[in-house]
Every structure is written in C-alpha cells, then in structure tokens.
PDB file of N, CA, C and O in Angstrom:
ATOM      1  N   UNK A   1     -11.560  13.243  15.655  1.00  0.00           N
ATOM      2  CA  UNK A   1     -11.313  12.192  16.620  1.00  0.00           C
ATOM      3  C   UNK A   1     -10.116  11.333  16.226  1.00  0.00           C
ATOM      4  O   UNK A   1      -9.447  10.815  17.120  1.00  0.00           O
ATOM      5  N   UNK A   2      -9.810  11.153  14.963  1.00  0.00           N
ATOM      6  CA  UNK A   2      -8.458  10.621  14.392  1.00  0.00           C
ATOM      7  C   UNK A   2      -7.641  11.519  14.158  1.00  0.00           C
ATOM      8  O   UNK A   2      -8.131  12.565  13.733  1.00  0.00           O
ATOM      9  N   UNK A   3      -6.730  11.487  14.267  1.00  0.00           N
ATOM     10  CA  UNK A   3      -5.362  12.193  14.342  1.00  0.00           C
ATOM     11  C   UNK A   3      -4.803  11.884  12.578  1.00  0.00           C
ATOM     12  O   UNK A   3      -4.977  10.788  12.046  1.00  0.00           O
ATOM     13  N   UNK A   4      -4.188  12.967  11.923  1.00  0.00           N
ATOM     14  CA  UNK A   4      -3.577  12.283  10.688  1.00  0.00           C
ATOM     15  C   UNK A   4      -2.729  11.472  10.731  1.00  0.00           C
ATOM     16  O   UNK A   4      -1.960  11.297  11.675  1.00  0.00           O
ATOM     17  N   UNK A   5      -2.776  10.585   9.223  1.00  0.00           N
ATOM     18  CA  UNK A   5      -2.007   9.418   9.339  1.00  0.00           C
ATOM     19  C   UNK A   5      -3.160   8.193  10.159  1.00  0.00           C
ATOM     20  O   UNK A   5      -3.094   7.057   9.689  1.00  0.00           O
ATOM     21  N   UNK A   6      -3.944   8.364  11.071  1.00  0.00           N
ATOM     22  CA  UNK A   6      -5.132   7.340  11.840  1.00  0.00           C
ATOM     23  C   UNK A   6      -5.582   6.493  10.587  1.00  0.00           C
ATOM     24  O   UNK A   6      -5.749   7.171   9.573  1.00  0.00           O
ATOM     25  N   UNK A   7      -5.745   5.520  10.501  1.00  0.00           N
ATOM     26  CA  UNK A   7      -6.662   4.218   9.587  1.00  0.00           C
ATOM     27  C   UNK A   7      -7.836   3.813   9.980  1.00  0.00           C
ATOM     28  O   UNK A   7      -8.004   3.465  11.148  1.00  0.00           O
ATOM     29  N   UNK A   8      -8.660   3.796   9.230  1.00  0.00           N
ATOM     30  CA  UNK A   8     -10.017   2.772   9.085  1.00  0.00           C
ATOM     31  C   UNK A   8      -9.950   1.933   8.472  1.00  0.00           C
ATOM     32  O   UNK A   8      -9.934   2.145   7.259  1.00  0.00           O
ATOM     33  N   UNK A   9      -9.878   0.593   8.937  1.00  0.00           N
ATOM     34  CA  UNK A   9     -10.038  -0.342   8.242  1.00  0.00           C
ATOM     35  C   UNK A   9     -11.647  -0.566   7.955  1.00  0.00           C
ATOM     36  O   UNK A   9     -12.402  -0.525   8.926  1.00  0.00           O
ATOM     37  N   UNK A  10     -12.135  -0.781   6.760  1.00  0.00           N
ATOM     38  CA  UNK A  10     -13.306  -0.677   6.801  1.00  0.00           C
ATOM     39  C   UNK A  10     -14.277  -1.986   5.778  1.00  0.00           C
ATOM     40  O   UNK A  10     -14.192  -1.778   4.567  1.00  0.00           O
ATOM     41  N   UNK A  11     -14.830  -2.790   6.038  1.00  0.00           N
ATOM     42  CA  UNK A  11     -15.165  -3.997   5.606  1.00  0.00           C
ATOM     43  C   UNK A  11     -16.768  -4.749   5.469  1.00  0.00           C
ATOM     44  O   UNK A  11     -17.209  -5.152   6.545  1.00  0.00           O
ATOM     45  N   UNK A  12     -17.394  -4.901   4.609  1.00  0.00           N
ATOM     46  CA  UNK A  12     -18.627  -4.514   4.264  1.00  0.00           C
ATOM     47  C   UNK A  12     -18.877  -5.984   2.979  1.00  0.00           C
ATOM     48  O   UNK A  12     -18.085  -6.461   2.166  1.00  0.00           O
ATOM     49  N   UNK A  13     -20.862  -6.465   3.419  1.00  0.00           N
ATOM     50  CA  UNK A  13     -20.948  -7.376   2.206  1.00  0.00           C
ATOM     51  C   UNK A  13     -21.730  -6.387   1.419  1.00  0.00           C
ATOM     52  O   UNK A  13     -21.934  -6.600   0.224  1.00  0.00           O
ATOM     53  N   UNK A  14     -22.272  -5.110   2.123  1.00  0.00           N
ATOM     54  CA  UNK A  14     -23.029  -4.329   2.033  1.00  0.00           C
ATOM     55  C   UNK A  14     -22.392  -3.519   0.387  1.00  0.00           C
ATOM     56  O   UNK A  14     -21.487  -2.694   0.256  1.00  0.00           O
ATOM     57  N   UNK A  15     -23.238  -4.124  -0.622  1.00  0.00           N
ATOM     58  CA  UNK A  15     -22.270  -2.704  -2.336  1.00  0.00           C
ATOM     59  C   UNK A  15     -22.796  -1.692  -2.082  1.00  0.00           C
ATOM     60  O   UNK A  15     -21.842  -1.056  -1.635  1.00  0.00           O
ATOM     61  N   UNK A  16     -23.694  -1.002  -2.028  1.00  0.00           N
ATOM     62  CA  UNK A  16     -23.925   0.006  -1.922  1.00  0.00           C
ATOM     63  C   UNK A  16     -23.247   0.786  -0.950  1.00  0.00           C
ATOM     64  O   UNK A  16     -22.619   1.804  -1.243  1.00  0.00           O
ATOM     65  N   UNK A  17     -23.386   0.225   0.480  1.00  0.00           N
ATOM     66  CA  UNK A  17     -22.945   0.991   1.748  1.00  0.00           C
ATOM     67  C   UNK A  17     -21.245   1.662   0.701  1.00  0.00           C
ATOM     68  O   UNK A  17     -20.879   2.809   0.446  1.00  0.00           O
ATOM     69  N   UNK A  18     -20.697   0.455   0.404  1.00  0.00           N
ATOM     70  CA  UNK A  18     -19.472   0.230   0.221  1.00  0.00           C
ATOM     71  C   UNK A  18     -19.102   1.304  -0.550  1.00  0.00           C
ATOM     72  O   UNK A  18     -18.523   2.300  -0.115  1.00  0.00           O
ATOM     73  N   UNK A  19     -19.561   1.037  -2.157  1.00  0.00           N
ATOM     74  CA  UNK A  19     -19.538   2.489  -3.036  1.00  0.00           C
ATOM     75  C   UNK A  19     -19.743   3.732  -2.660  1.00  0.00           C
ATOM     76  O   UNK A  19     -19.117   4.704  -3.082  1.00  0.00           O
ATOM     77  N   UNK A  20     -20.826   3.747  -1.673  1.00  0.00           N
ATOM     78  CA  UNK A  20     -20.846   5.413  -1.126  1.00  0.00           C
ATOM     79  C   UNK A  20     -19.808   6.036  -0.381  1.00  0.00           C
ATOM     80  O   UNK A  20     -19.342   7.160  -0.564  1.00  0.00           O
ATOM     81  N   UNK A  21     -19.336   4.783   0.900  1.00  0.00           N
ATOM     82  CA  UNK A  21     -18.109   4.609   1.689  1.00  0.00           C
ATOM     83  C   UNK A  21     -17.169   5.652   0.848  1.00  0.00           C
ATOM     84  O   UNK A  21     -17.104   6.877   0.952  1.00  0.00           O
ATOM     85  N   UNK A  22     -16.446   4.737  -0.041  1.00  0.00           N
ATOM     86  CA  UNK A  22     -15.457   4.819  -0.974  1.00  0.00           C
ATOM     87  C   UNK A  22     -15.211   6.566  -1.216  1.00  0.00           C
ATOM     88  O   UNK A  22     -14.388   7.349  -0.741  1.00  0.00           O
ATOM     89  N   UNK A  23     -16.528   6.756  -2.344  1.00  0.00           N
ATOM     90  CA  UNK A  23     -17.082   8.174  -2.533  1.00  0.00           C
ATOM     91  C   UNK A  23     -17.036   9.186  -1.679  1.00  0.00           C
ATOM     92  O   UNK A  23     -16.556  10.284  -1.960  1.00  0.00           O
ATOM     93  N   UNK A  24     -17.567   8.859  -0.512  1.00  0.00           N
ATOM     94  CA  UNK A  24     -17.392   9.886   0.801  1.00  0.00           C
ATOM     95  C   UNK A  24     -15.765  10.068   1.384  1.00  0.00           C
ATOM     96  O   UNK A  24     -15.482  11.109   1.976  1.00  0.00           O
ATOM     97  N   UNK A  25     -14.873   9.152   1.210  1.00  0.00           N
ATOM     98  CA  UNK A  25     -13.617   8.979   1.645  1.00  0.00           C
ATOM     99  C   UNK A  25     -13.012   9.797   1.091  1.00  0.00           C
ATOM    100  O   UNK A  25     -12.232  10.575   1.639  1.00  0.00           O
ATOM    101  N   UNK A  26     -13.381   9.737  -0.574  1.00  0.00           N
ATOM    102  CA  UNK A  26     -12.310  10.347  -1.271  1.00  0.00           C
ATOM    103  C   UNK A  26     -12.754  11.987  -1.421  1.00  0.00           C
ATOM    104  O   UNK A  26     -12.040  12.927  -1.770  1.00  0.00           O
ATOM    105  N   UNK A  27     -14.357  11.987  -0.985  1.00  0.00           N
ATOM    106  CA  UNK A  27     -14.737  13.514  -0.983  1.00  0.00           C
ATOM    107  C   UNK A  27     -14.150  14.225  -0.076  1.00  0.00           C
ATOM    108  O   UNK A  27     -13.823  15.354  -0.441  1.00  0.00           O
ATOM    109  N   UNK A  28     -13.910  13.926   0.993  1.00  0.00           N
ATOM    110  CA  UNK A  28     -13.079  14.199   2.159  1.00  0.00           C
ATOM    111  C   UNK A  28     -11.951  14.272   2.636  1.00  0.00           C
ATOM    112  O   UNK A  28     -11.639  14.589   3.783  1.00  0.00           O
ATOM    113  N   UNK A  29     -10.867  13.790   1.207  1.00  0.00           N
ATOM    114  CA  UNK A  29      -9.771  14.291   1.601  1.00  0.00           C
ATOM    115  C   UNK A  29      -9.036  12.749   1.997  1.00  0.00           C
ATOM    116  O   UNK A  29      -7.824  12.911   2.139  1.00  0.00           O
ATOM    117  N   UNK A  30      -9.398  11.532   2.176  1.00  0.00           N
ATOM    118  CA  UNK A  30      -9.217  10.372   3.192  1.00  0.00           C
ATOM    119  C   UNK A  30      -8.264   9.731   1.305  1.00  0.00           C
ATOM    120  O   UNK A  30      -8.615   9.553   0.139  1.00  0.00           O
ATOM    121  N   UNK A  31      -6.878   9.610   2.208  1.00  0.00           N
ATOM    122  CA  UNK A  31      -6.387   8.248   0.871  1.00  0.00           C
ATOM    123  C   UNK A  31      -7.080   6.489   0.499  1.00  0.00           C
ATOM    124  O   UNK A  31      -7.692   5.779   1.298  1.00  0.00           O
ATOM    125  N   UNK A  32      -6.924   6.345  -0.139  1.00  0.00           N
ATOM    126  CA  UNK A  32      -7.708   4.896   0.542  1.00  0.00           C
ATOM    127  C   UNK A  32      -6.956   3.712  -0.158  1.00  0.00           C
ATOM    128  O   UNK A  32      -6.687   3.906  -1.344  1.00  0.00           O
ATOM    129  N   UNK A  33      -6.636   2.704   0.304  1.00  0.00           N
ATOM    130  CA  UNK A  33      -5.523   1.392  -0.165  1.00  0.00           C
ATOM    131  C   UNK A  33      -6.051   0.180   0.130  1.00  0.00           C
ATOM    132  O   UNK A  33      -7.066  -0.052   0.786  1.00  0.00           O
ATOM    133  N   UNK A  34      -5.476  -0.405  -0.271  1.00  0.00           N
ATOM    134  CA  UNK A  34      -6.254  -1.766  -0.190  1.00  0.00           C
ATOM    135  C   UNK A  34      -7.745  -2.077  -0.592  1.00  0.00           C
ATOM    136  O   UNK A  34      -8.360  -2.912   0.070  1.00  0.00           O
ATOM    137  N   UNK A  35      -8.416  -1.372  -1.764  1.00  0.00           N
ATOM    138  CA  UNK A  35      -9.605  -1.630  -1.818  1.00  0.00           C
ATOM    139  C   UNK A  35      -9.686  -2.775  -2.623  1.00  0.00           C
ATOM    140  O   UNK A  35      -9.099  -2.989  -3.683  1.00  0.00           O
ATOM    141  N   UNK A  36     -10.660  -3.657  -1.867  1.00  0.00           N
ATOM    142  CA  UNK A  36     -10.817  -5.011  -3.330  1.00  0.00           C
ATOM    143  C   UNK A  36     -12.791  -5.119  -2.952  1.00  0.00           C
ATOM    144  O   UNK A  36     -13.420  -4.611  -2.024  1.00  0.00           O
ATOM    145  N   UNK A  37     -13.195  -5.843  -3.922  1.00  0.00           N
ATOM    146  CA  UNK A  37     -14.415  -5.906  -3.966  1.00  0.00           C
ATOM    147  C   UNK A  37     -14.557  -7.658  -3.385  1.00  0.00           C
ATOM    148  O   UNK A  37     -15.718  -8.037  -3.236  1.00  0.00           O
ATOM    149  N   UNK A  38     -13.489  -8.642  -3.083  1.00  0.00           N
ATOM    150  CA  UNK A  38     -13.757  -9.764  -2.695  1.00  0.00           C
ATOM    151  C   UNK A  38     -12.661  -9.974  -1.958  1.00  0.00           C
ATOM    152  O   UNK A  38     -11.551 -10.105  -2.475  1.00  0.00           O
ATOM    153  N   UNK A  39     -12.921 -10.035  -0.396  1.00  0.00           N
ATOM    154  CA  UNK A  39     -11.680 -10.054   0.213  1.00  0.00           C
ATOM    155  C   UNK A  39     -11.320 -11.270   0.623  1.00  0.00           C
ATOM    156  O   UNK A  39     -10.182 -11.230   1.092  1.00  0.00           O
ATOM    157  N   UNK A  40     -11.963 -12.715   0.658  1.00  0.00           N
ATOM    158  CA  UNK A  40     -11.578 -13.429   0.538  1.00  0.00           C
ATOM    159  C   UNK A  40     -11.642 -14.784  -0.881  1.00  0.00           C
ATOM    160  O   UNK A  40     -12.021 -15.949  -1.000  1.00  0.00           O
ATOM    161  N   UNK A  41     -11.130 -13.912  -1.569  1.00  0.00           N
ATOM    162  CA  UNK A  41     -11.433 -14.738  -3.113  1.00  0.00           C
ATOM    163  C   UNK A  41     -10.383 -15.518  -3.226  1.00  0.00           C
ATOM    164  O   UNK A  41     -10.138 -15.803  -4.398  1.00  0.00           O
ATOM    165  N   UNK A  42      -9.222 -16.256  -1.956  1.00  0.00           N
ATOM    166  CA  UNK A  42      -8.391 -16.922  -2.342  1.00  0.00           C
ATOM    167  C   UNK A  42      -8.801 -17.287  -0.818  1.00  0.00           C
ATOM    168  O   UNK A  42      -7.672 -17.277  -0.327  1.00  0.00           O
ATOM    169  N   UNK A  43      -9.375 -17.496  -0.106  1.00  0.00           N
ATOM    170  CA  UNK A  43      -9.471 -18.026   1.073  1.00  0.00           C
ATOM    171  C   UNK A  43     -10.079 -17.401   1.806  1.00  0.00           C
ATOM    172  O   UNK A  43     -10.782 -16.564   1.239  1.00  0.00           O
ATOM    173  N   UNK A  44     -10.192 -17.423   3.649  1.00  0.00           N
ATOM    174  CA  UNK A  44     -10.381 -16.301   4.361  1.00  0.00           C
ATOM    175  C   UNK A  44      -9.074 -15.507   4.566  1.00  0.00           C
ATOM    176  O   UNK A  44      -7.976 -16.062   4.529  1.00  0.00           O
ATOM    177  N   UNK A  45      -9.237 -14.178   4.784  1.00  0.00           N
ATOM    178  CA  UNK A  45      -8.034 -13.446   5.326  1.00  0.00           C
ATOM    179  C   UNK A  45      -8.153 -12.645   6.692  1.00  0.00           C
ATOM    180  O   UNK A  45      -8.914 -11.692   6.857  1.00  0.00           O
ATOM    181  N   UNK A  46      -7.445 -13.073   7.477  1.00  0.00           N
ATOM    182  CA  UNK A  46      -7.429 -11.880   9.182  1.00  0.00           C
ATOM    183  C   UNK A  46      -8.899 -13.133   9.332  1.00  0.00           C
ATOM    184  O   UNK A  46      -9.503 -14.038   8.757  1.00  0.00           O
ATOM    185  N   UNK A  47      -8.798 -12.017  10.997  1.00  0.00           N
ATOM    186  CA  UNK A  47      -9.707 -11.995  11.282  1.00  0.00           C
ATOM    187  C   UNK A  47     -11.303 -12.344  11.077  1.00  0.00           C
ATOM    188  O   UNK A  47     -11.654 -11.165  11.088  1.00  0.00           O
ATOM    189  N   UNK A  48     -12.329 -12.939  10.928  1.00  0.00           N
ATOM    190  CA  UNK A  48     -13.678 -12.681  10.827  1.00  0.00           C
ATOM    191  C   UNK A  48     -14.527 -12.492  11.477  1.00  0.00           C
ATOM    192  O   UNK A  48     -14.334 -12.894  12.624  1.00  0.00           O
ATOM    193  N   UNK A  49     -16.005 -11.775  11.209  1.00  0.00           N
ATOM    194  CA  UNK A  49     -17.022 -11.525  12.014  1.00  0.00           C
ATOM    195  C   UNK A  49     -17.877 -12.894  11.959  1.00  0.00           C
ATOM    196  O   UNK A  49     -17.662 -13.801  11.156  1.00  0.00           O
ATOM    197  N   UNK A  50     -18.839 -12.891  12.906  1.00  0.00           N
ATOM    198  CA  UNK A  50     -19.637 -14.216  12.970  1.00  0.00           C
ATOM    199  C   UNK A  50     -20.516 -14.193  11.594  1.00  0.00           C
ATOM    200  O   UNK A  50     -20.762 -15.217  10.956  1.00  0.00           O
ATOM    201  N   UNK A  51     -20.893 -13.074  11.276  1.00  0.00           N
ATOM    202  CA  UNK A  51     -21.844 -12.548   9.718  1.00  0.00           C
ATOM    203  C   UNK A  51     -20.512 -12.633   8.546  1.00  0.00           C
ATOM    204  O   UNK A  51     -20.857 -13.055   7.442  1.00  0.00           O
ATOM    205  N   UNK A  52     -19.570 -12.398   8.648  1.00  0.00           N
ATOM    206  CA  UNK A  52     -18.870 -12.319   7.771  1.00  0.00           C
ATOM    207  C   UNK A  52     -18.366 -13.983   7.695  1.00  0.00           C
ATOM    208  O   UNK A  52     -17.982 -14.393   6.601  1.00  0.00           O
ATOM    209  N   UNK A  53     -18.376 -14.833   8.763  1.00  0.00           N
ATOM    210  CA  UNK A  53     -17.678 -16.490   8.467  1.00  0.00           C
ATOM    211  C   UNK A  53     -18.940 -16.739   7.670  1.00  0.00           C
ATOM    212  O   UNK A  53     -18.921 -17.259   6.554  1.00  0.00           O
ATOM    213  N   UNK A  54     -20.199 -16.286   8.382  1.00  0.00           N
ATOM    214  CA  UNK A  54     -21.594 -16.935   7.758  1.00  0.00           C
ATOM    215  C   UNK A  54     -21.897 -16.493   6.142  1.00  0.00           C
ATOM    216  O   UNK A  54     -22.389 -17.266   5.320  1.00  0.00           O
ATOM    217  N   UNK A  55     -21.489 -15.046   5.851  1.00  0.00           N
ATOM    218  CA  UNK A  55     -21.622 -14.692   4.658  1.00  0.00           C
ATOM    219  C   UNK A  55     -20.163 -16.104   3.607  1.00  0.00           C
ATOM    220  O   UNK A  55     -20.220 -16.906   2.675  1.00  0.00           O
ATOM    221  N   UNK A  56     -19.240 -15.655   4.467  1.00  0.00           N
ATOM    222  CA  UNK A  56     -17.865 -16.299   3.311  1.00  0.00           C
ATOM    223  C   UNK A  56     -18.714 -18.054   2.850  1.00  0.00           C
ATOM    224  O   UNK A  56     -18.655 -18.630   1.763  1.00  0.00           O
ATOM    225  N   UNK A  57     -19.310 -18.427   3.901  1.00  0.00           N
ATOM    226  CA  UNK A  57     -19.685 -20.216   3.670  1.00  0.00           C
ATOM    227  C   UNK A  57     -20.880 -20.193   2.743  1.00  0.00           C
ATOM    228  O   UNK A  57     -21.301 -21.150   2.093  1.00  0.00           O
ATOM    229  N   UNK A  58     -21.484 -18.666   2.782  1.00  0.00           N
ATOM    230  CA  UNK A  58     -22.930 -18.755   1.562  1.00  0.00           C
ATOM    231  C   UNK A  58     -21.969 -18.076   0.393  1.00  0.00           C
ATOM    232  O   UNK A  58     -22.636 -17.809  -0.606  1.00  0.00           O
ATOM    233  N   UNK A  59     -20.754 -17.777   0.287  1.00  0.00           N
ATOM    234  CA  UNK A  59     -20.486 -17.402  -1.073  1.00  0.00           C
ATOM    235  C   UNK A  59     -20.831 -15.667  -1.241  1.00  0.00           C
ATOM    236  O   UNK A  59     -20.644 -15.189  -2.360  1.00  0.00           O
ATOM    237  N   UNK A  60     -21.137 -15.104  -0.558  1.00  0.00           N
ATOM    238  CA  UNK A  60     -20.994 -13.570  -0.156  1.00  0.00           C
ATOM    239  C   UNK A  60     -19.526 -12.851  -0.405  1.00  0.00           C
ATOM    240  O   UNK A  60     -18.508 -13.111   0.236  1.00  0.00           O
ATOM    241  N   UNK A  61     -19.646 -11.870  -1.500  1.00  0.00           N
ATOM    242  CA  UNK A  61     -18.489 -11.491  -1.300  1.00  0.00           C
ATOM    243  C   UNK A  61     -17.940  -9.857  -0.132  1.00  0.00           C
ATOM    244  O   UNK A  61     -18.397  -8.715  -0.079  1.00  0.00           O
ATOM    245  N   UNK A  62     -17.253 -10.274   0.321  1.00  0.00           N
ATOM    246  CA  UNK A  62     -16.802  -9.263   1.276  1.00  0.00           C
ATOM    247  C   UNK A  62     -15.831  -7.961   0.411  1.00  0.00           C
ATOM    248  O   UNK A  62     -14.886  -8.204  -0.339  1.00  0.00           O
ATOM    249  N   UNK A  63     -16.338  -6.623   0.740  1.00  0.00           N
ATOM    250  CA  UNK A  63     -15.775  -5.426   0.296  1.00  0.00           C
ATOM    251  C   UNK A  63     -15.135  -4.990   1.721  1.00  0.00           C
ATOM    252  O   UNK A  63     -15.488  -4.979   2.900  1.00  0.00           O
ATOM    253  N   UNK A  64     -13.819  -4.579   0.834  1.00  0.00           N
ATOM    254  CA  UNK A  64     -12.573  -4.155   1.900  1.00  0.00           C
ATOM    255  C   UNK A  64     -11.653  -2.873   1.368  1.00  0.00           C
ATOM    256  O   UNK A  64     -11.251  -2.598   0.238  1.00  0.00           O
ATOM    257  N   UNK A  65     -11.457  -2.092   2.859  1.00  0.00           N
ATOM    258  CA  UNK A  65     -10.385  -1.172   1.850  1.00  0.00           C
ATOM    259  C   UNK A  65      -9.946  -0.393   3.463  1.00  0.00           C
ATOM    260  O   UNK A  65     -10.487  -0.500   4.563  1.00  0.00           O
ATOM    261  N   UNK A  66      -8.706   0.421   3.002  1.00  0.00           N
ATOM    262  CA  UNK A  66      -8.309   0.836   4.376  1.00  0.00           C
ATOM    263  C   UNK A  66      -8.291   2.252   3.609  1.00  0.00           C
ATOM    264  O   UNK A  66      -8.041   2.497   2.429  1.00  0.00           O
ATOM    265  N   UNK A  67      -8.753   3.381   5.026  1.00  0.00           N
ATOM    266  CA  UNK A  67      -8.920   4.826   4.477  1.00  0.00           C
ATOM    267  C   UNK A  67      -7.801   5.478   5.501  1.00  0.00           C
ATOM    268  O   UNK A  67      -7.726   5.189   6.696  1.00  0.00           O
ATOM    269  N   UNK A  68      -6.801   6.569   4.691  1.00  0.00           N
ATOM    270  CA  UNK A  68      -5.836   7.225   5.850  1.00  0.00           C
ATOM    271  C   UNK A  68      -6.481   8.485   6.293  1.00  0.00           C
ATOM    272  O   UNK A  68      -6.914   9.191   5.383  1.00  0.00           O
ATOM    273  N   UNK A  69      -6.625   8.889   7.454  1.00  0.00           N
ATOM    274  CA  UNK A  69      -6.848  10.523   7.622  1.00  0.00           C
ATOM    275  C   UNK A  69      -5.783  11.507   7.056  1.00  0.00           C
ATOM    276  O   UNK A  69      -4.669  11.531   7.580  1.00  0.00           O
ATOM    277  N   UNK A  70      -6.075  12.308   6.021  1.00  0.00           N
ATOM    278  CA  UNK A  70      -5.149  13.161   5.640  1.00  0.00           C
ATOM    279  C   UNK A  70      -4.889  14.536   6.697  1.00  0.00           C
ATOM    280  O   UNK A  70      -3.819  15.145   6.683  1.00  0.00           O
ATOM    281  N   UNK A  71      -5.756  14.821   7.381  1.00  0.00           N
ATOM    282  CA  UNK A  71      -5.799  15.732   8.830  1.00  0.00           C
ATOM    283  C   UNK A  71      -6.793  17.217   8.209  1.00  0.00           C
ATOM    284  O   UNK A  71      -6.494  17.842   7.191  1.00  0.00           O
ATOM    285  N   UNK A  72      -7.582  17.426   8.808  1.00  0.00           N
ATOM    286  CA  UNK A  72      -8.678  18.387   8.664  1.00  0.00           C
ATOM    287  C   UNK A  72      -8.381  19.464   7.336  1.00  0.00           C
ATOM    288  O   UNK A  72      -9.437  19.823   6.813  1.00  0.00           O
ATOM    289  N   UNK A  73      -7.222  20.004   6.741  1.00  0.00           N
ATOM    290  CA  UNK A  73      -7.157  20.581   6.266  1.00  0.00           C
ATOM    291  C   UNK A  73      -7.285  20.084   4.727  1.00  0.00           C
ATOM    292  O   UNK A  73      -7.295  20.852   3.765  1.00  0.00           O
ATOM    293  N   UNK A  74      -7.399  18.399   4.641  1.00  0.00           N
ATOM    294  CA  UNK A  74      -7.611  17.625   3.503  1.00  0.00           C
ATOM    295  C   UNK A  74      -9.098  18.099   3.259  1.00  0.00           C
ATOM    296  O   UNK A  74      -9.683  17.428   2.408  1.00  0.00           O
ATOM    297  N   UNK A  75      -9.645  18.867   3.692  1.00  0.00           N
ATOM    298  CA  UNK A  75     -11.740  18.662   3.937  1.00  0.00           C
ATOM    299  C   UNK A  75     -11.588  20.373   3.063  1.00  0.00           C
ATOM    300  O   UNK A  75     -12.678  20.935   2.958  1.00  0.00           O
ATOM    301  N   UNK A  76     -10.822  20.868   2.695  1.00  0.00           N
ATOM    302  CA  UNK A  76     -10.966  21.827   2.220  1.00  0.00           C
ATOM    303  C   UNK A  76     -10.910  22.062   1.153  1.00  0.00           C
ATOM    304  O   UNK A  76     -11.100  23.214   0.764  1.00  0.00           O
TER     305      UNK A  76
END
C-alpha cells in the first residue's frame, strides 16, 4: 500500500508496542530515523494528540521514530 521511499511516522507512550514496532521494521527491510525514546524532553514538538498533551502534562514519555519503505524486495 506504500510505495518505496513512503514514511511512517510512528509515535507511541506505549514501550513495549514501541520495541516490537522498531524490531518488526527492521525485520522487514523498513530504514528507520529519528528514533528517540522521549520526544518531548526539551518541550512539546509538532503536533499533539489529546492522550499525548494529557500524557506530556503527567510526565509520560513519548516514543518516536520515522520508518522508510525500502519497496517489497527489502522483505526478502
């Protein structure tokens, strides 16, 4: 459904979800950049979700990372 070169930005308070995320990305062939384990540890950054303003004000840290499609033949 993504075309190579396509991005997921992908953003989570969820560690576990996150670590598996990660794991599955890279099993698959997917580059991945920008990963940090606290995405707003100097402020907010972009955008937020209504769970994610509510997590940042309880001190929740937000997991972030962007994954590239390398294109189907990366899965091999």
């Amino acid at each position: 459904m993504l075309r190579p070169g396509g991005e997921i930005h992908f953003k989570t308070d969820n560690v576990p979800l996150f670590n598996y995320s990660l794991r599955s990305f890279e099993k698959s062939g997917w580059e991945l950049s920008e990963v940090t384990r606290d995405l707003h540890e100097h402020g907010p950054v972009g955008v937020m979700t209504d769970y994610e303003a509510k997590f940042y004000e309880q001190g929740v840290k937000i997991n972030r990372c962007v994954a590239v499609f390398a294109g189907e033949e990366a899965k091999a």
